[in-house]
C-alpha positions as CSV (number, residue, x, y, z in Angstrom):
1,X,75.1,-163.5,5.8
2,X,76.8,-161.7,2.9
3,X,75.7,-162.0,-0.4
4,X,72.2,-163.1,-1.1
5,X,70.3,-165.1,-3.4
6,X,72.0,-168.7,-1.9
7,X,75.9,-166.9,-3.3
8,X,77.5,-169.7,-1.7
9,X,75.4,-172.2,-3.6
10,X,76.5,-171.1,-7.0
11,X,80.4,-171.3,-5.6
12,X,79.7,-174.7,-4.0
13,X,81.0,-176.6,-7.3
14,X,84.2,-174.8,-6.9
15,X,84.9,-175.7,-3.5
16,X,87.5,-178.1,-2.4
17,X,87.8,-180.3,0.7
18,X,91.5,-179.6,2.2
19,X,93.1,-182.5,4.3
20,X,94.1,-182.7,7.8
21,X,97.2,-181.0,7.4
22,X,96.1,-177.9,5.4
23,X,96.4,-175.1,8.4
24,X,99.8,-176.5,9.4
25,X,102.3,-173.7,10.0
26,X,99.7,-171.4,8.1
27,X,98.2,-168.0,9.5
28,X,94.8,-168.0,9.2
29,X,92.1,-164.7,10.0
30,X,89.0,-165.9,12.0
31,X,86.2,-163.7,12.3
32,X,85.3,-164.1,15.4
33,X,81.9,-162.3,15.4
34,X,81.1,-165.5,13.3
35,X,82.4,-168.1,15.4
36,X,80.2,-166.4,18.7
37,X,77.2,-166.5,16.4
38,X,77.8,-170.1,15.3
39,X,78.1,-171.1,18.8
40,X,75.1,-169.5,20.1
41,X,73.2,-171.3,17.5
42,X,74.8,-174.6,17.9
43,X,74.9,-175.2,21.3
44,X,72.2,-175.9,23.8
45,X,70.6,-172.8,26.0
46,X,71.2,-174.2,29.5
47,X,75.0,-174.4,28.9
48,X,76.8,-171.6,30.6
49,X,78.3,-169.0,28.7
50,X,79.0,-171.4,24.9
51,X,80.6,-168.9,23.5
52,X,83.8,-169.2,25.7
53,X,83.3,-172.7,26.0
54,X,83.6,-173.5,22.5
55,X,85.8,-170.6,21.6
56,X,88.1,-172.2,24.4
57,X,88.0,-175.2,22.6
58,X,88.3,-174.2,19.1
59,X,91.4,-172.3,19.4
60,X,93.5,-175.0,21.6
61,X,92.6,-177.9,18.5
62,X,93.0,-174.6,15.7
63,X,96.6,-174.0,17.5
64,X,97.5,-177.7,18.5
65,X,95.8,-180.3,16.2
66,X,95.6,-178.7,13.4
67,X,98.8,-176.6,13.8
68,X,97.7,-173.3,12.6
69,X,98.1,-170.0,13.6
70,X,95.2,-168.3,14.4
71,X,94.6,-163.8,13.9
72,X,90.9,-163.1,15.8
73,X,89.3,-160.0,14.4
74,X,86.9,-158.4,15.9
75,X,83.8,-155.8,14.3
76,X,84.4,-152.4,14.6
77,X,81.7,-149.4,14.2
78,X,79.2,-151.2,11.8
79,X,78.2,-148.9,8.5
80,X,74.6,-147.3,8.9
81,X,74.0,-149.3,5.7
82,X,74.0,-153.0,7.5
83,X,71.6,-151.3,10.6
84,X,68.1,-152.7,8.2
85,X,70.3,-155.8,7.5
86,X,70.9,-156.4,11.3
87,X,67.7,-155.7,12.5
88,X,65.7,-158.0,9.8
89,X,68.3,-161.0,11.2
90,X,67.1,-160.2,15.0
91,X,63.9,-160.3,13.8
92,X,63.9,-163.4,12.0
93,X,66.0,-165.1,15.1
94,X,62.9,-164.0,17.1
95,X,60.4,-165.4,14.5
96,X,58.6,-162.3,13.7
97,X,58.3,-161.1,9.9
98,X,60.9,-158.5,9.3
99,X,59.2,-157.1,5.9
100,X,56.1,-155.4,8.4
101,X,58.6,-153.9,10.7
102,X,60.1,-151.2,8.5
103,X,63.6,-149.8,9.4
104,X,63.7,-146.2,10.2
105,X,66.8,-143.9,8.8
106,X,68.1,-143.3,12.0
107,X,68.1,-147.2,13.5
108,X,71.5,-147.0,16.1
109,X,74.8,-148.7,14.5
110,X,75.9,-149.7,17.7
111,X,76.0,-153.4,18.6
112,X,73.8,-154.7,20.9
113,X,74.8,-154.9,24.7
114,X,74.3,-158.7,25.3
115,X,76.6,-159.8,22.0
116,X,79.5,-156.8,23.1
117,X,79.4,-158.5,26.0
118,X,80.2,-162.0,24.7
119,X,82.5,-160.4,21.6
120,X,84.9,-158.9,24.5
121,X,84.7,-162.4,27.1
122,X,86.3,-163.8,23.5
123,X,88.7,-161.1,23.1
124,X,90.1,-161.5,27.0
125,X,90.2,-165.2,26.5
126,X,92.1,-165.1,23.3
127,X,94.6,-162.6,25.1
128,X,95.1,-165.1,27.7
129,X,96.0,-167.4,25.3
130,X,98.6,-165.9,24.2
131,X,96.6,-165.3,20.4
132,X,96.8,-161.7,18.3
133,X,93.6,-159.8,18.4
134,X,92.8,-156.8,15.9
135,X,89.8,-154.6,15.4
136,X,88.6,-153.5,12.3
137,X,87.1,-150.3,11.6
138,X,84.0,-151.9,10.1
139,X,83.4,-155.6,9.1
140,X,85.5,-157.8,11.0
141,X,85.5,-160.1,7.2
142,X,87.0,-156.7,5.4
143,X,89.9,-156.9,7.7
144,X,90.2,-160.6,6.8
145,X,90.2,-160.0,3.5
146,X,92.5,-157.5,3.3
147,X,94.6,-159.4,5.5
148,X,94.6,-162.4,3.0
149,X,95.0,-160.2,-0.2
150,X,98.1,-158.2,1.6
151,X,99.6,-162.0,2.3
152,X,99.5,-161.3,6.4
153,X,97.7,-164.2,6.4
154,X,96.9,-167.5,4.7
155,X,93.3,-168.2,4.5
156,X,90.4,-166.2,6.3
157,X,87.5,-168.6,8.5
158,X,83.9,-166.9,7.6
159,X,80.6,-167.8,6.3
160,X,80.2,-164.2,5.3
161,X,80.3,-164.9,1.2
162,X,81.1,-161.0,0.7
163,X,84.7,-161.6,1.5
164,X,85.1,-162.2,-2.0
165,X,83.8,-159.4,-2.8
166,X,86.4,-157.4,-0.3
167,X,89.3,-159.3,-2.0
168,X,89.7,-162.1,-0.1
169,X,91.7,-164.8,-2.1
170,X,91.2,-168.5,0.1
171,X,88.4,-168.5,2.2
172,X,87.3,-171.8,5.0
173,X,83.7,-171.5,5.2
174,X,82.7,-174.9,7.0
175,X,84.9,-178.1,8.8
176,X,83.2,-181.6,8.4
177,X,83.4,-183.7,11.9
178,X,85.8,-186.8,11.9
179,X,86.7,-186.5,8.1
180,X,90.0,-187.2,6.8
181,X,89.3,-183.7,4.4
182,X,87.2,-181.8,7.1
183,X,88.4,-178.0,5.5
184,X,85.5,-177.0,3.0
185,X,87.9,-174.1,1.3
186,X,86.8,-171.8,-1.6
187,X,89.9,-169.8,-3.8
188,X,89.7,-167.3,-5.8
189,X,91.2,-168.3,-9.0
190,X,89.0,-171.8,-9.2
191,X,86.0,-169.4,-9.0
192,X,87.9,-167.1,-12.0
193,X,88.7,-170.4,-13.7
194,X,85.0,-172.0,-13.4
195,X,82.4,-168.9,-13.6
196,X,84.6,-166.4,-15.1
197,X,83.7,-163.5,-12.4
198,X,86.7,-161.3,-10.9
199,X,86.0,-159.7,-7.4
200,X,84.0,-156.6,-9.6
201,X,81.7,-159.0,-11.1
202,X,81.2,-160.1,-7.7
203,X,80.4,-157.2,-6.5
204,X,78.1,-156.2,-9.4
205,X,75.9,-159.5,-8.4
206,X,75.8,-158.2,-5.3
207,X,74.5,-155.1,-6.1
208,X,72.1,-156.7,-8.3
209,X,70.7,-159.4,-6.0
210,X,71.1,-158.1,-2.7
211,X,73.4,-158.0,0.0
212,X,73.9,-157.1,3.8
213,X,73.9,-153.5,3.0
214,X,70.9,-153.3,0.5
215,X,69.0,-156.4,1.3
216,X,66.6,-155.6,-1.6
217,X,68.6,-155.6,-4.7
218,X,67.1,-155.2,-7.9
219,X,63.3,-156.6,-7.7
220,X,63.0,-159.0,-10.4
221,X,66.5,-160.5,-10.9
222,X,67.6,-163.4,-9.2
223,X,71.0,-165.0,-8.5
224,X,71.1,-167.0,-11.9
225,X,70.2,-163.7,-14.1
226,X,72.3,-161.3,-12.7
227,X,75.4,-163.9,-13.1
228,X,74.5,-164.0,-16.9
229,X,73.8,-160.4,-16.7
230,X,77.6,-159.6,-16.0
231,X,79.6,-162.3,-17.7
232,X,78.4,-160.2,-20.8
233,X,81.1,-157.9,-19.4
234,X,84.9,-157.1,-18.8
235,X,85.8,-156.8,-14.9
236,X,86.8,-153.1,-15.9
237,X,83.5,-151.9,-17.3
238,X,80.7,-154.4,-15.5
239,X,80.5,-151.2,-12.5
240,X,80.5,-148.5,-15.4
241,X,77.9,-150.0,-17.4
242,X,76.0,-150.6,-14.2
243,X,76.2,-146.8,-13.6
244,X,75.0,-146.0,-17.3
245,X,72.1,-148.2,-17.2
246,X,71.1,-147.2,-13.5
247,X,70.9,-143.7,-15.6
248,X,68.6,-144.5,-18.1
249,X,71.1,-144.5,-20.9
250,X,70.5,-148.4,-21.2
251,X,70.5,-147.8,-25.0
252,X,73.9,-145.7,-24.9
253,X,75.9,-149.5,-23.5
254,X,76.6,-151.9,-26.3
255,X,76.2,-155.6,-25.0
256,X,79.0,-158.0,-26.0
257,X,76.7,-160.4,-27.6
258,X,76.1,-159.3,-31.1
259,X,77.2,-161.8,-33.8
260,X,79.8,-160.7,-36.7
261,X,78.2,-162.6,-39.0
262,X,75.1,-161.6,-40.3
263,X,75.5,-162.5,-43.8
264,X,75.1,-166.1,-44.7
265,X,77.5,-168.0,-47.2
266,X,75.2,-166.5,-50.0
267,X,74.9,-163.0,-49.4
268,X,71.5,-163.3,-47.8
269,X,70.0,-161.6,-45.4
270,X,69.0,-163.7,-41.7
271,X,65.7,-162.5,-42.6
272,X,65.1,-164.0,-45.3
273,X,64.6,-167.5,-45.3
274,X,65.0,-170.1,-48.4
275,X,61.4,-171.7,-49.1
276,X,61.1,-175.5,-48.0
277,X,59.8,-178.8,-49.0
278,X,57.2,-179.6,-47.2
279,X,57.6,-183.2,-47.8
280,X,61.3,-183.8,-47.1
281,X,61.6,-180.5,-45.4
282,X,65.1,-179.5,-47.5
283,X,65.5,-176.5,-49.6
284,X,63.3,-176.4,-52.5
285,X,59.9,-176.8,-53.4
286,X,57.5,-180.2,-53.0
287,X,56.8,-180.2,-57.1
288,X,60.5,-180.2,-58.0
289,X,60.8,-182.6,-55.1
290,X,58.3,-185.3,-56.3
291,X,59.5,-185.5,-59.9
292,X,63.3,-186.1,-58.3
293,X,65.0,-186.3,-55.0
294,X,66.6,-183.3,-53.9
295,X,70.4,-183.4,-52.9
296,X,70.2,-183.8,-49.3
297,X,67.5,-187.2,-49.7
298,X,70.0,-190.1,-50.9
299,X,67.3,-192.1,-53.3
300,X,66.9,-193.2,-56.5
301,X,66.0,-190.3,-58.9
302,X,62.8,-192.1,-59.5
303,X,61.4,-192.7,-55.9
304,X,61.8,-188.9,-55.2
305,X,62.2,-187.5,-51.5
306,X,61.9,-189.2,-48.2
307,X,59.4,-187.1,-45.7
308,X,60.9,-185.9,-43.1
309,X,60.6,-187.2,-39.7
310,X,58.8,-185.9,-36.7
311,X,60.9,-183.0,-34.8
312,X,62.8,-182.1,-38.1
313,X,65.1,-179.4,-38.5
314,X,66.7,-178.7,-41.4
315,X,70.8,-177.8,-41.2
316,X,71.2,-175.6,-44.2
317,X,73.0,-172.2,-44.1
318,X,69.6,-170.2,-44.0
319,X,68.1,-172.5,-41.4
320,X,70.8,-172.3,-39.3
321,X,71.1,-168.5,-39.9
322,X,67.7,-168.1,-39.2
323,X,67.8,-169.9,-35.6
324,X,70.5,-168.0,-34.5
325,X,69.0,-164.7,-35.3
326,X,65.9,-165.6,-33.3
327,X,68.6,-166.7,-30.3
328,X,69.7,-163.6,-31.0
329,X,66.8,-161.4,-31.0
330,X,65.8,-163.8,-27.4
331,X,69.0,-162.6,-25.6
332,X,68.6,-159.1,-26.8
333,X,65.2,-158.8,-25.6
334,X,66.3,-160.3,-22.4
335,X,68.6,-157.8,-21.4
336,X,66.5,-154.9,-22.3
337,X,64.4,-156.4,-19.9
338,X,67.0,-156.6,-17.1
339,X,68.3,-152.8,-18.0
340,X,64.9,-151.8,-17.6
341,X,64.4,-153.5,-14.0
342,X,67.7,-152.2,-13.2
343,X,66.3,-148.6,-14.6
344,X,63.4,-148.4,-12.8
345,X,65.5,-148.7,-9.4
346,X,65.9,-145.9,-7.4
347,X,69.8,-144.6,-7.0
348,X,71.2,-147.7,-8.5
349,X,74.0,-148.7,-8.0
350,X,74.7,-147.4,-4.6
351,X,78.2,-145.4,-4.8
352,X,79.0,-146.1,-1.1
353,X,78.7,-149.7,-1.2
354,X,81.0,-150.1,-3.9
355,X,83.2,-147.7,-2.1
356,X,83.5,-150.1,0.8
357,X,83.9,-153.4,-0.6
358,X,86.6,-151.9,-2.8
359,X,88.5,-150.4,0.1
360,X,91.6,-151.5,1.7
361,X,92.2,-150.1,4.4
362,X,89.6,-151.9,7.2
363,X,92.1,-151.8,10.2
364,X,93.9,-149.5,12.8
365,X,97.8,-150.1,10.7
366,X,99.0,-148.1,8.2
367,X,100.3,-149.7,4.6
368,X,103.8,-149.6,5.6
369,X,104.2,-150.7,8.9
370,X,101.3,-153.4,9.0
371,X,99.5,-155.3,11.9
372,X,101.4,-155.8,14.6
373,X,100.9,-159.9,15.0
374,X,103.1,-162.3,17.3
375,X,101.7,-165.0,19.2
376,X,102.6,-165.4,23.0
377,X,102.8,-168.1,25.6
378,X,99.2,-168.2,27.6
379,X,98.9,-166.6,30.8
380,X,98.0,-170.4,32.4
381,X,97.4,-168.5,36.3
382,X,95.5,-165.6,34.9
383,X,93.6,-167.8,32.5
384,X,92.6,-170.7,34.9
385,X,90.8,-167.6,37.0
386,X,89.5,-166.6,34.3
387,X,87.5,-169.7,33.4
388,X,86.8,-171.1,36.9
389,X,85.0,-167.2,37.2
390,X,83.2,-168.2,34.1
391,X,82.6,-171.5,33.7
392,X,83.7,-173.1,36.7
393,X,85.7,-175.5,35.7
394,X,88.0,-177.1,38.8
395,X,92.3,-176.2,37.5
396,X,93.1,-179.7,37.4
397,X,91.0,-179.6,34.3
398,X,91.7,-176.9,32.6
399,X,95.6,-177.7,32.9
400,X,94.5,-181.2,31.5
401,X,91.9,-179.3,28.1
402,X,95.5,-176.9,28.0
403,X,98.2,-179.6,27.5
404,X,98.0,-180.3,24.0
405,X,98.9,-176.8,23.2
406,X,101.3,-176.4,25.5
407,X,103.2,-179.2,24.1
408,X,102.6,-177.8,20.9
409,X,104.1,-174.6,21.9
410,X,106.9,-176.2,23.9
411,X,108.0,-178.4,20.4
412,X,107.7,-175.3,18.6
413,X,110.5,-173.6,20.9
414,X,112.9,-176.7,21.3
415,X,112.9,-176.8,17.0
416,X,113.3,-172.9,16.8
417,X,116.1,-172.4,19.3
418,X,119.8,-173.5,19.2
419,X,120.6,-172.3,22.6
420,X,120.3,-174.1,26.1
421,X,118.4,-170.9,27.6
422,X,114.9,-172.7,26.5
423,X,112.9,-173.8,29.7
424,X,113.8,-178.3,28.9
425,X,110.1,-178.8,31.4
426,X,106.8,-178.7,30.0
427,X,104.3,-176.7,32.3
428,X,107.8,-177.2,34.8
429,X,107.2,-180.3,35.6
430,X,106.9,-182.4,32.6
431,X,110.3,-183.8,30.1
432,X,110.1,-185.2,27.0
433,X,110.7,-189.1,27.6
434,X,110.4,-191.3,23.9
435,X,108.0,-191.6,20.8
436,X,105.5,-194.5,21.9
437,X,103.9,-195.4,18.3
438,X,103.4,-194.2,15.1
439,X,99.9,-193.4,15.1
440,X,97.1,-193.1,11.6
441,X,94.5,-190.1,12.5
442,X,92.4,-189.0,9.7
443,X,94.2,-190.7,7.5
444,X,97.8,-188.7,8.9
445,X,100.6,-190.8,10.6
446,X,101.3,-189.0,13.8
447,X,103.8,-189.2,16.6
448,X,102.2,-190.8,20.0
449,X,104.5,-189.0,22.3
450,X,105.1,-190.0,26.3
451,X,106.0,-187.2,28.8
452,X,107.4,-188.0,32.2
453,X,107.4,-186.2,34.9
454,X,110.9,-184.5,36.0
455,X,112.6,-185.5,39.3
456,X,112.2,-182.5,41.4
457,X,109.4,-180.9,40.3
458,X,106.8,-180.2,41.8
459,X,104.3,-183.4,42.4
460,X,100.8,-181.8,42.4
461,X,97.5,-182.8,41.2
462,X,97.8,-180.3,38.1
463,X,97.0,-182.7,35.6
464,X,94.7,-185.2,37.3
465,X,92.3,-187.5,35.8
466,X,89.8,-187.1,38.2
467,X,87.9,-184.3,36.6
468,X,84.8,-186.1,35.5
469,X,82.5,-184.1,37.3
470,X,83.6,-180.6,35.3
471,X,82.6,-182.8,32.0
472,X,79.4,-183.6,33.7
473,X,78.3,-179.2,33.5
474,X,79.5,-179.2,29.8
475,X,76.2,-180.2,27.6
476,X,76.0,-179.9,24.5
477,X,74.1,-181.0,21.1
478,X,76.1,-183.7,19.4
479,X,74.2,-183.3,16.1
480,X,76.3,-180.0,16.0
481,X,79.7,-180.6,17.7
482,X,81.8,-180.7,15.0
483,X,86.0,-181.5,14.5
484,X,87.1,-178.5,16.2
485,X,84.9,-178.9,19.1
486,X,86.0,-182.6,20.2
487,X,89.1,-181.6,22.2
488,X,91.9,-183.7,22.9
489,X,93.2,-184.7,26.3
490,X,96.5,-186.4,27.3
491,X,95.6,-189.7,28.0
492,X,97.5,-191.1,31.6
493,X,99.2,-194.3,31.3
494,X,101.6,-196.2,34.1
495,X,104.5,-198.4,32.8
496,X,106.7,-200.3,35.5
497,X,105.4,-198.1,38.1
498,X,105.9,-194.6,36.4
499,X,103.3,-192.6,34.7
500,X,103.4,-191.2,31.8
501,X,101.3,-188.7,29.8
502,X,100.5,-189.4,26.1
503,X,99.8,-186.5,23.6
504,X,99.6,-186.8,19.7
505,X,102.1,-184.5,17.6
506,X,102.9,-183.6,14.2
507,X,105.8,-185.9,13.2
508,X,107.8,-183.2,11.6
509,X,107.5,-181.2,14.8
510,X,109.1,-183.6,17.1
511,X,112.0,-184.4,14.2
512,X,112.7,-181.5,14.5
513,X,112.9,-180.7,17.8
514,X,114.4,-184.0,19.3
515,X,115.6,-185.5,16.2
516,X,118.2,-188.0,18.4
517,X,115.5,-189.3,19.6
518,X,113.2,-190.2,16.7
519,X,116.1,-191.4,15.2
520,X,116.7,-193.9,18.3
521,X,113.0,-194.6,18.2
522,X,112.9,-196.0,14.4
523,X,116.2,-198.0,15.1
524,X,114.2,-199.3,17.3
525,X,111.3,-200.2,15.4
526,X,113.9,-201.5,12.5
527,X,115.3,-204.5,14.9
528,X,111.5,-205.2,15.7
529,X,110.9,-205.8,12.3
530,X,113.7,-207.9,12.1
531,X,112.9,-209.9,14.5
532,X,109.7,-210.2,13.7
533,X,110.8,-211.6,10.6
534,X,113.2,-213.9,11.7
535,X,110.3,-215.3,14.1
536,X,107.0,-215.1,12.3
537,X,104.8,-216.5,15.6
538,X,106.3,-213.9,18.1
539,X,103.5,-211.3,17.1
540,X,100.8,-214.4,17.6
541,X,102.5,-215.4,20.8
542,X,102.0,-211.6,22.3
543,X,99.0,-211.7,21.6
544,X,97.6,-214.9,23.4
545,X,100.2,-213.8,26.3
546,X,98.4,-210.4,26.9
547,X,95.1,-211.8,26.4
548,X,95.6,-214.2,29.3
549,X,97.5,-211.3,31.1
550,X,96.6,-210.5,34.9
551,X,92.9,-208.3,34.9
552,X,94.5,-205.2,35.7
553,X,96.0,-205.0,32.0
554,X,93.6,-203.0,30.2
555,X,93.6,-201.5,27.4
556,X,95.1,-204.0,25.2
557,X,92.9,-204.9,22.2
558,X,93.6,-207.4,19.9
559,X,93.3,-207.3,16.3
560,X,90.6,-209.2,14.6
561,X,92.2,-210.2,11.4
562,X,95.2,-211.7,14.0
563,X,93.2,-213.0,16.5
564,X,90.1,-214.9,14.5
565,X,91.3,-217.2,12.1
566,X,94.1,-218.7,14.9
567,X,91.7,-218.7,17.9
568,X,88.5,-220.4,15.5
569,X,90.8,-222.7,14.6
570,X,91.4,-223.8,18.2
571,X,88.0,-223.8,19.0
572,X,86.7,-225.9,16.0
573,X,89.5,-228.4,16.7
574,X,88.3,-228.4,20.6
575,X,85.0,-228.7,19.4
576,X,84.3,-231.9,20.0
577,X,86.5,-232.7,23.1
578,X,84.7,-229.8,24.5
579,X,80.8,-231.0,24.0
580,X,81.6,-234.8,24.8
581,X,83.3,-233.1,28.3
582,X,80.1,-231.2,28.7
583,X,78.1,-234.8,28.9
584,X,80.7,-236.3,31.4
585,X,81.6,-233.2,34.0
586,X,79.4,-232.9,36.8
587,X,77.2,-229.7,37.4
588,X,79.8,-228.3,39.8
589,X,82.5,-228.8,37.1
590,X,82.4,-225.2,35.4
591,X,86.1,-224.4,35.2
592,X,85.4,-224.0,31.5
593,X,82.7,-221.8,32.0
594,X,85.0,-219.8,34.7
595,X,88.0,-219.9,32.4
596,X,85.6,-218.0,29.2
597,X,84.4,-215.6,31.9
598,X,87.8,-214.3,33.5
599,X,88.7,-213.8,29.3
600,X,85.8,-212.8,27.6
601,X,86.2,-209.1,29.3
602,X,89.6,-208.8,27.0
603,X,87.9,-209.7,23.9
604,X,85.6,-207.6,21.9
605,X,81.7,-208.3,21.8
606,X,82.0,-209.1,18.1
607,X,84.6,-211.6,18.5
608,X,82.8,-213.4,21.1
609,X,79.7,-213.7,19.0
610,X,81.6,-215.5,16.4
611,X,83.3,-217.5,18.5
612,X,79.8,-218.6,19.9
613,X,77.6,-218.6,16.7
614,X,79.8,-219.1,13.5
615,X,80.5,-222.6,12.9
């Protein structure tokens, strides 16, 4: 999609891979066309309706884990140009040859039912949400573009490569699963810096090797000529030299590759070359040559010249002038090859395409008012009908999937406002309690934070755990599930009788909301360190104290590098106390065995088998 000839290829050296924290507090265009065509691919048939499901998903981790602020944009009326474009892409998805199926004039524009369809399920559920929708008047990616070169937004999400070409200046093409630099992001000015093309050059490569509104191109030039084709011109003339040659007036456009020096240091012509020895290959003839060496052969008068190796070339002034007039003469000939494909091509360049990818105004807002963007709380009742309709999922766990951003939102609010008119309950029933742990994700410290719920409130099954059976209807491929599809849910923990919900937040969000009590939580952690310090063995102690802790304690797991070397020790001290007890205790005797099996359960697998195996 976009540009042809594998575009994206020749931009992949100037990509860079943005860390976890890249989106944070950023606005950011998605076009969601693109994400409802990724899911469809990506997902397995038999699941119900992927392109909410994953759509669901993507913005709650887009809003909440990575702390972004998403814009969806929607396609408008498509151009009559992209109809041929559209219809070889069904055809290909189908697995029929589209080249055999030729493309009448008067092909309908209009989308197909079955994708409006899914396009306006996305739109509702992104209202719901609470997230800005706009509709372009054409290509959802124009409006992103715009949207980035205007500064409404920071970055656009697309795999459409001809958002370059509509001005677009960062651009998030792919995210890597479980990476700690999962954004694969593209900007403008590395690509100026590394190939020296501008958004016109761009646009003439386009034109030159195809695109979605002229899948065709020029026959005969491919991606890596038509990118040295235009570096031989300025941004402002690469279109109007285009137009020239397109006319036949190839001849009439001089090509920024002629040398200024056509002269060598002597006042001869390139033409005319210096005669050579044929022995030693220098300038000079092979009778002067034998009689004495020549200037360039370092030998005794008497020996004469040296003969000159295999592969020789010589590096006088008329040699060298001579090569680079055949270089010359190569590159010239090249391009009057190329100007006469480009010739030969019926109404080339197309004035309308360039028209379009050099307009700016793709959207329903005029220059001086803008878009109209704000984000809103979600609509939890209306949306929790919405998707037990659609996907039906139970509201116990669609209040559990909507937490995170919630308490994203929530954060958000208590930084942002100084007066006590802010709702202090999350979803109305939930307070802010502590900071559990300081938490490494991706390679980012985060906040573990633990939410209680508030006296009073109302003591439902909102948030329950026992959901498993909605997970159960939710299949999909996990070769293609990738970061922003694994969501996060609060994970349910009970501490002296209470329970407690535990969500992961952006450190600087919860400093700056409660910033008492991260202050009182790293006191905290300072007179832990101090008495840690003062008492070395404490840490140890914990350690063999939870792991011979009642079975209900779950969910402790001990470190290896703590646990091993002070638990192997034990054992090959007890080593031989143990095997001589072995000989003397009778075959009823197993409390040994019954002590290793009411542990083992608390220890990793790993551990066990070098406790077992490794003398």
């Amino acid at each position: 999609m976009g540009v042809g000839g594998n575009f994206w290829d020749l931009l992949k050296p100037y990509a860079r891979n943005e860390g976890f924290d890249f989106l944070r507090n950023k606005r950011v265009a998605v076009d969601l066309s693109f994400w409802i065509v990724q899911h469809n691919n990506a997902v397995k048939t038999h699941v119900k309706k992927p392109h909410l499901r994953l759509t669901f998903f993507r913005t709650i981790n887009l809003f909440s884990k990575f702390g972004a602020f998403p814009v969806f944009v929607v396609d408008g009326t498509p151009s009559p140009l992209k109809s041929k474009a559209r219809s070889a892409r069904f055809f290909r998805s189908s697995g029929i040859e589209s080249t055999s199926l030729p493309v009448s004039e008067g092909v309908s524009a209009e989308r197909n039912r079955s994708f409006s369809i899914c396009v306006q399920e996305c739109v509702e559920l992104a209202e719901l949400l609470g997230i800005p929708v706009l509709k372009a008047k054409g290509e959802a990616e124009a409006l992103c573009a715009q949207l980035n070169s205007e500064g409404y937004v920071d970055a656009c999400i697309t795999s459409d490569s001809d958002a370059f070409l509509f001005g677009a200046k960062c651009v998030i093409k792919s995210f890597s699963p479980n990476s700690k630099e999962p954004f694969e992001c593209y900007n403008v000015s590395e690509i100026e810096a590394g190939l020296g093309l501008k958004r016109r050059h761009l646009i003439a490569i386009a034109l030159l090797v195809g695109n979605d509104h002229d899948m065709n191109g020029v026959q005969g030039i491919g991606l890596d000529g038509a990118l040295r084709f235009v570096q031989a011109f300025s941004e402002d003339d690469v279109l109007n030299r285009l137009h020239e040659i397109g006319k036949g007036n190839a001849f009439q456009v001089p090509i920024d590759i002629k040398s200024d020096d056509n002269m060598d240091i002597d006042g001869n012509s390139p033409n005319s070359k210096q005669p050579h020895c044929s022995f030693c290959g220098h300038p000079g003839n092979k009778r002067d040559h034998t009689k004495s060496s020549c200037e360039f052969c370092v030998t005794n008068d008497s020996e004469g010249c040296l003969k000159k190796p295999e592969g020789f070339k010589c590096d006088c002034n008329s040699c060298g002038m001579n090569r680079k007039n055949k270089e010359q003469k190569k590159i010239e000939n090249w391009h009057t090859k190329i100007c006469d494909k480009i010739a030969k091509e019926p109404n080339f360049p197309k004035d309308e395409i360039i028209a379009m990818y050099l307009c700016n105004d793709n959207g329903y807002f005029s220059a001086i008012d803008g878009p109209k963007i704000s984000w809103e709380r979600p609509k939890i009742e209306l949306l929790i009908h919405f998707l037990n309709f659609h996907q039906n999922w139970d509201p116990s766990y669609i209040r559990r999937i909507m937490f995170p951003m919630m308490s994203t939102i929530f954060l958000r609010e208590m930084a942002t406002t100084t007066t006590t008119t802010t709702d202090s309950l999350l979803f109305g029933q939930f307070e802010f309690n502590s900071v559990k742990r300081v938490k490494t994700r991706y390679g980012y410290q985060i906040y573990v934070v633990k939410w209680k719920r508030a006296m009073g409130s109302i003591a439902s099954k909102t948030l329950s755990s026992q959901s498993g059976t909605q997970e159960d209807v939710i299949d999909v491929d996990d070769d293609t599930v990738d970061l922003l599809d694994d969501c996060d849910s609060p994970e349910i923990v009970e501490e002296d009788g209470c329970r407690f919900l535990l969500t992961d937040e952006n450190m600087d969000l919860v400093g700056a909301a409660y910033p008492e009590e991260v202050k009182r939580f790293w006191h905290e952690q300072e007179l832990k360190d101090a008495r840690r310090k003062k008492n070395p063995t404490s840490k140890s102690q914990e350690n063999e104290k939870s792991s011979t802790s009642s079975p209900n304690s779950k969910g402790v797991q001990l470190n290896i590098t703590e646990f091993f070397p002070t638990t192997k020790s034990k054992h090959s001290s007890k080593h031989g106390e143990e095997s001589s007890s072995r000989k003397s205790d009778s075959p009823d005797s197993g409390g040994s065995k019954v002590k290793r099996k009411s542990s083992s359960p608390n220890i990793p697998k790993s551990v066990r088998r070098r406790l077992l195996f490794d003398d």
